[in-house]
NULUM-852196 format. One record per residue: residue in three letters; x, y, z of N, C-alpha, C, O, CB in turn. Coordinates in pm, whole numbers, plus 50000, padded with zeros to 5 digits. Glycine has a CB too. Layout:
AlaXYZXYZXYZXYZXYZ ...
END
This chain:
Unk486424677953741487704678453668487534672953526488074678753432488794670453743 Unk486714660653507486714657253383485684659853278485404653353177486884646453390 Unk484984675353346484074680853275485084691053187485174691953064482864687353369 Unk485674697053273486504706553289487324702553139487194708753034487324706153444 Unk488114691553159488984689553017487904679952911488534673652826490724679253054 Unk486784678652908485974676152800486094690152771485894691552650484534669252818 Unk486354702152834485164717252762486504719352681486594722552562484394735952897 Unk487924715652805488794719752642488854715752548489044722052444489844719952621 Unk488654701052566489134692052390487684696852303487714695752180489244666852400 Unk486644701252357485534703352262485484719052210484734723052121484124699152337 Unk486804730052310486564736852295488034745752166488174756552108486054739052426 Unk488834732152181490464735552090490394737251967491184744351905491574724652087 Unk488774726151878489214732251762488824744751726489364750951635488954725451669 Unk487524750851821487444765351758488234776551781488204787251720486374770351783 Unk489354771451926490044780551935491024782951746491124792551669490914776252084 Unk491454771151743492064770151608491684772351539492594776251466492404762851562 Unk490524773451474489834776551387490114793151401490774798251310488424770051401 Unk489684800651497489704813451515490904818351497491134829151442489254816751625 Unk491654811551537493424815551506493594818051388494164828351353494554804551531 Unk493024807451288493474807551149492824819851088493514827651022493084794251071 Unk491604821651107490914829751054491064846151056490544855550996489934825851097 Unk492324843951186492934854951215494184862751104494774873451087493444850851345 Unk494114852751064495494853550999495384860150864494254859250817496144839350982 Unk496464867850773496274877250692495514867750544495824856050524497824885750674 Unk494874872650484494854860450354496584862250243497154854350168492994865950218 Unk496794872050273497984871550120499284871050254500344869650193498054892549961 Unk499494871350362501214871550403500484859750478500864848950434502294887250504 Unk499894859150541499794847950641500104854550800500294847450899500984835250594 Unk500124868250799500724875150920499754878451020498844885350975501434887550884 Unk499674875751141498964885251239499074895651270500184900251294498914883151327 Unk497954902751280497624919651258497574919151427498644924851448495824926151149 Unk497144916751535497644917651618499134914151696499604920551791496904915151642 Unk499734902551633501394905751679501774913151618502914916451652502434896751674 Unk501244920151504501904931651388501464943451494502464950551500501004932951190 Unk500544948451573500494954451656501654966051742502034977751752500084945751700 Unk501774955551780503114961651866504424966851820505054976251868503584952151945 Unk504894955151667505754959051614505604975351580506384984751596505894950251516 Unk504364974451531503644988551456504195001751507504665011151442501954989751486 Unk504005000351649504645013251779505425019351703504905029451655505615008551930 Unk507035016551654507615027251612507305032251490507725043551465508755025751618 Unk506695026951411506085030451264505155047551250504955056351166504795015851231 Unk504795043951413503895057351415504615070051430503955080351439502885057251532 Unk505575070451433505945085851405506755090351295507665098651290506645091151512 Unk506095081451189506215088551014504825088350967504125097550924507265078250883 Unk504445069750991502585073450945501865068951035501035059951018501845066250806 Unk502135075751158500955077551243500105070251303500085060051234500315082651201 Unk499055068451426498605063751424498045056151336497595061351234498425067451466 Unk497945039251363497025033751306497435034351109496765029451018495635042251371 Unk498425040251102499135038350958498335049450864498415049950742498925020650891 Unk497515058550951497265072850897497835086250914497395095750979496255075250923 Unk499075084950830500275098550836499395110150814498305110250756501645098750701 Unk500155122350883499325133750899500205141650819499865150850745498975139151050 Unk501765136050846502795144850692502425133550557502355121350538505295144650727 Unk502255147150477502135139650349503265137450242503095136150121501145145750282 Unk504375137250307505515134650229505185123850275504965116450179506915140450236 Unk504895114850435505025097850461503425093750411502465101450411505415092450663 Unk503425084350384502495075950308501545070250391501935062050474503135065550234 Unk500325073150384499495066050485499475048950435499525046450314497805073850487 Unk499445041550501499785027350521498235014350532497845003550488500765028250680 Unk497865025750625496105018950658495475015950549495555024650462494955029050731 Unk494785005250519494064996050465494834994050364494274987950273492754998450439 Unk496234997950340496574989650187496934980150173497484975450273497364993150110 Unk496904974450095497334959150049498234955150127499304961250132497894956849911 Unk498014945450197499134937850292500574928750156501794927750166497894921650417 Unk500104926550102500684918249965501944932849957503114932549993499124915449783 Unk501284942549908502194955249876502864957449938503994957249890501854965749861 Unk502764961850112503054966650219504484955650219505614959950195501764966450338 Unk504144938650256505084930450259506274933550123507194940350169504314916350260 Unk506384931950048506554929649894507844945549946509064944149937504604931749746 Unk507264956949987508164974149959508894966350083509874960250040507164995849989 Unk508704964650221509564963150347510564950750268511704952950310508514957650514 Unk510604941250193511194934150147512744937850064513944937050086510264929450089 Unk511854942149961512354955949897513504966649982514604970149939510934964849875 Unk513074969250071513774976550138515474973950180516584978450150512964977250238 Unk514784962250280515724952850362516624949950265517824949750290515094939350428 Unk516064947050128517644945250029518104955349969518834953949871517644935849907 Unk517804965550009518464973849941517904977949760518594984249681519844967149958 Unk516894973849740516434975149574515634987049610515304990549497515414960749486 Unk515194994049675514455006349692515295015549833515675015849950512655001449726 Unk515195020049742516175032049807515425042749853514625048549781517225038549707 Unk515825048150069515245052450119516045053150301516055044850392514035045950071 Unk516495064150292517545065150416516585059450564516905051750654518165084850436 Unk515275067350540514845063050655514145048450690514085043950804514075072250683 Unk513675042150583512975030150578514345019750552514255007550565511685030250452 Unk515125024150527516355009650478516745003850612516914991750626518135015350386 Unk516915013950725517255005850839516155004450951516464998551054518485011550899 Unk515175008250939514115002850973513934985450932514104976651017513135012150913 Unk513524982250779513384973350765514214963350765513864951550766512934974550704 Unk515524967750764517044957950797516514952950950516314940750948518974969550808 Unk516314957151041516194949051162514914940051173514674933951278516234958251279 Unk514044939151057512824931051038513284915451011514354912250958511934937250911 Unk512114905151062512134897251006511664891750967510964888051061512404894051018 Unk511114882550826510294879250768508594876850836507554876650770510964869650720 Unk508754875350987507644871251034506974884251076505764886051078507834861051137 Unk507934893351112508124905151143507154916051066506214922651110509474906851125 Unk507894915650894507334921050778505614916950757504754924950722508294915350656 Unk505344897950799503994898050784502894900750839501774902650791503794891450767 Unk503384900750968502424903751091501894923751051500704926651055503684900651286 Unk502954934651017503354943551031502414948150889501834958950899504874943651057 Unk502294942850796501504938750656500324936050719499384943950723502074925350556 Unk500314924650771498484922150823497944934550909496794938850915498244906450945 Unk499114939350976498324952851078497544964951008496394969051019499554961951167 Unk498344967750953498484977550876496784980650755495914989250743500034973050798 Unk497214964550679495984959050558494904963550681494194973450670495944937050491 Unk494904954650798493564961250897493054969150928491844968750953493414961350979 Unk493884980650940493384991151037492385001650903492615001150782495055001051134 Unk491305010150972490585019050851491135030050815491715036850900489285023650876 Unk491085033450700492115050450680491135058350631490075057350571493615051750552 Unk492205070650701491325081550679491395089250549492415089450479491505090350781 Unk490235095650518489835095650361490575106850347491055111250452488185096750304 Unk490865114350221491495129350197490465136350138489295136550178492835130350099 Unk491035143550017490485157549990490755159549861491955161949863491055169050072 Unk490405160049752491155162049630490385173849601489225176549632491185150049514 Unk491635183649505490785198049450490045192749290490495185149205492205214649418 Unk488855199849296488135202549214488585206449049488245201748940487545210949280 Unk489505217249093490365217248915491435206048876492355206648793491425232448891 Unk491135197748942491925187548892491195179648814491785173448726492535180348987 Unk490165178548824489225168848777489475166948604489645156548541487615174548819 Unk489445178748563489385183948417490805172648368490575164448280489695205148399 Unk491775173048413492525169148339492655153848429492585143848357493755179748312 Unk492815151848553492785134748580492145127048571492545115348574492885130148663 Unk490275132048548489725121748539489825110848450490095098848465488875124648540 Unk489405121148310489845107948202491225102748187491255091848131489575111548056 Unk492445107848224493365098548241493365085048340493965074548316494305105948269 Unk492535087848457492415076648569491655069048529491975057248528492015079648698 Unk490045074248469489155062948442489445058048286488485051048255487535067848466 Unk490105058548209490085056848080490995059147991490805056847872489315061548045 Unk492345065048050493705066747985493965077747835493345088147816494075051047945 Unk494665074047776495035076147630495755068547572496965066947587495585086347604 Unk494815061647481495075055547361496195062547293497265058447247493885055047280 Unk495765071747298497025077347158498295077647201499215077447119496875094147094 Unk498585078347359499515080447399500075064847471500955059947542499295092747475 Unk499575063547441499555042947486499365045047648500145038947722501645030447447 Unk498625051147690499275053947814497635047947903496665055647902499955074147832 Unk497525034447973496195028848012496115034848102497005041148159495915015748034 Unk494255033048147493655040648228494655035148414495655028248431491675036648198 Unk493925040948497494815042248628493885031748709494275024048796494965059848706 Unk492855032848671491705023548736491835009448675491125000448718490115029448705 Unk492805007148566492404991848522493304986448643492984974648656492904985648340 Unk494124989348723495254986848823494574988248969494434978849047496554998148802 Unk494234999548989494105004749095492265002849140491964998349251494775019949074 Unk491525005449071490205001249128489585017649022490175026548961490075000249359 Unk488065014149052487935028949028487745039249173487445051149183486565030648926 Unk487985031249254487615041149415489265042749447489635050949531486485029749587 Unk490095035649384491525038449401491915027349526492785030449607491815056049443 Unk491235014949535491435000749636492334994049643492674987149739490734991149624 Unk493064995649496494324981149471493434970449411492284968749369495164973049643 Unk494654963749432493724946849396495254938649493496444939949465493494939449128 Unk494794932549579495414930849660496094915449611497174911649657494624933149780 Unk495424908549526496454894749520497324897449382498264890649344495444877449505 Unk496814908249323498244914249209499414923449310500504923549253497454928849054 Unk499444928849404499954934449451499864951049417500684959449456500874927849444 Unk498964953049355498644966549334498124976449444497354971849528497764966149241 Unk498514991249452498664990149587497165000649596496815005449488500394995649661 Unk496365003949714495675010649723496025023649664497235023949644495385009549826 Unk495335036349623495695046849613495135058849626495585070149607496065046249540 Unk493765053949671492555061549677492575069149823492315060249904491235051549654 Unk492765081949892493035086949997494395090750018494585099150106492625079650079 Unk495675085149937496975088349942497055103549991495985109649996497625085649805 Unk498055109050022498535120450007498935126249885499875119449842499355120650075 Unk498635136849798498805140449669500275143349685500995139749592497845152149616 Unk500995150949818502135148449796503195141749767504205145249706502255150049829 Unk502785128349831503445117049851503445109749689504395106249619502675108349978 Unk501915109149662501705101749519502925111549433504045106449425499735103549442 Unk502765123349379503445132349277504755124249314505235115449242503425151149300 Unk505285128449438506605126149464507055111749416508215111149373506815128149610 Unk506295099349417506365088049378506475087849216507605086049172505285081249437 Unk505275089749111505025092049031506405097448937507015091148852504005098349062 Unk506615110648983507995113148939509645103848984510775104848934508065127348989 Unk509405099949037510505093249076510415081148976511415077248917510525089849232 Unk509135075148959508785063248864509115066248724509625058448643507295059548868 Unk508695080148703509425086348573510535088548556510945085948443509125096348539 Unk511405093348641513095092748683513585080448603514155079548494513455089848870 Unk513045068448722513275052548704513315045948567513985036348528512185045248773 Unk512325054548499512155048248367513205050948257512995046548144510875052448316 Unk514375058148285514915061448178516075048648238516835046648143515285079348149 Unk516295043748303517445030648350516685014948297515495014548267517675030348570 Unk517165008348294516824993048279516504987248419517184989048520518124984448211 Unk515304979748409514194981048492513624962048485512924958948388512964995448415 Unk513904952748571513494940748603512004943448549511464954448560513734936548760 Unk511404932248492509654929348482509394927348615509934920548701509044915148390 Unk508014938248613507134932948701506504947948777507084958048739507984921148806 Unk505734949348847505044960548883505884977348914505124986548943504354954849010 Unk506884979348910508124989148906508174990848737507805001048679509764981648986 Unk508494983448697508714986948507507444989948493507275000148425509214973148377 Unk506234983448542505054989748481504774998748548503855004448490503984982848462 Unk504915001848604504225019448669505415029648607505035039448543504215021948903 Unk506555027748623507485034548534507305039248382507625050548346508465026748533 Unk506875031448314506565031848165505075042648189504935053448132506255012748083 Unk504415038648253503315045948253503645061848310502935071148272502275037748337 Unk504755064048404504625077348480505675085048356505595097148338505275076948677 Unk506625076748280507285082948194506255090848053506755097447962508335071648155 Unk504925088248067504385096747970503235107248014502295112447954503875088047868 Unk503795108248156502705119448194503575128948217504705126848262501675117248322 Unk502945144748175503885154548217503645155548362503015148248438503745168048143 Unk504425168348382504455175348530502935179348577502535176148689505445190248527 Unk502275185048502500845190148545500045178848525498875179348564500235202848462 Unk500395170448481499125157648476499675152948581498685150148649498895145348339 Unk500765149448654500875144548761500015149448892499185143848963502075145348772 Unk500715164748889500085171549006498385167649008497675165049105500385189048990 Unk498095168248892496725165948852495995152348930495055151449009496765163948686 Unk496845142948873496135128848917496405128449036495445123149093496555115348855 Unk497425132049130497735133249260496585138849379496195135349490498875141849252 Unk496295149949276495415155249373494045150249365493255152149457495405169049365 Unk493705143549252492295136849246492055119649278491005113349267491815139649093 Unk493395114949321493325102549436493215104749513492295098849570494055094849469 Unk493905114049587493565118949752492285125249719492665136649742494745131249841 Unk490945126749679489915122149708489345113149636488225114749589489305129549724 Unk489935104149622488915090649597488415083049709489045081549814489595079549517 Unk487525079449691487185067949845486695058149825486455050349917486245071449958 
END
């Protein structure tokens, strides 16, 4: 018996240790109690947070920081979205992080970008226009399209080209209203100087980045 509770007390702090280590670095959430929450999530993006419609947004490996930060967003009502507003209304903060850590975990699956796109997105993604004040897409996003996860920048590399355009323009929409600082005003300012075909353009040459 008193071997027995030496193995636990010698064996509690690594349980703890392992616990912690479990835990998300930017929400602090578990990706396995985010697990379960996850269940109904899958029938917009799918298993494992890889949507197969590309109007819904694949979710897998992006920034847990981001992921937390939009469900936030949601729940108050500052992003507007019939199907996600009452989804994330019944969340709760612990809810949102765990659901963030799942998500940041799981691997996604890569896309496809067309070839004539290249001509006109590359140098806007890797290197922008000066003339048009308009910075490259990679100083944000990575050049494989990763994020940077403690700015909250969100992955973008594998997106759905549908989903991105559809965003993109909406960010251009956004930009003609008065707009709080902070990552929304800046992607706004930026989507307000791309036309329609540079969109489609860059859209389709994230969904193959990897």
């Amino acid at each position: 018996m008193k071997r027995v509770l030496l193995a636990a007390v010698l064996c509690a702090p690594l349980a703890v240790f392992a616990e912690g280590a479990a835990k998300d670095p930017y929400t602090q959430g578990s990706a396995e109690a985010g697990a379960s929450k996850a269940a109904v999530c899958t029938a917009c993006h799918g298993p494992g947070g890889n949507s197969a419609n590309p109007q819904w947004p694949k979710l897998a490996a992006q920034s847990s920081r981001y992921i937390a930060e939009q469900l936030h967003q949601f729940k108050a009502g500052k992003r507007q979205n019939p199907l996600m507003q009452p989804q994330a209304a019944a969340l709760s903060d612990e809810d949102v992080q765990n659901l963030a850590a799942y998500f940041a975990a799981q691997p996604a699956a890569p896309g496809v970008g067309s070839a004539d796109a290249i001509p006109v997105a590359q140098k806007i993604y890797r290197a922008g226009d000066a003339a048009r004040g308009l910075p490259a897409c990679a100083a944000c996003h990575g050049p494989t399209g990763a994020g940077v996860s403690p700015a909250a920048y969100p992955r973008i590399g594998g997106q759905h080209s549908v989903y991105v355009s559809a965003r993109l323009k909406q960010y251009r929409e956004d930009a003609k209203g008065e707009l709080p600082e902070g990552n929304h005003k800046i992607m706004a300012t930026v989507a307000s100087k791309l036309s329609d075909s540079e969109i489609e353009a860059l859209a389709s040459y994230v969904n193959g980045l990897q």
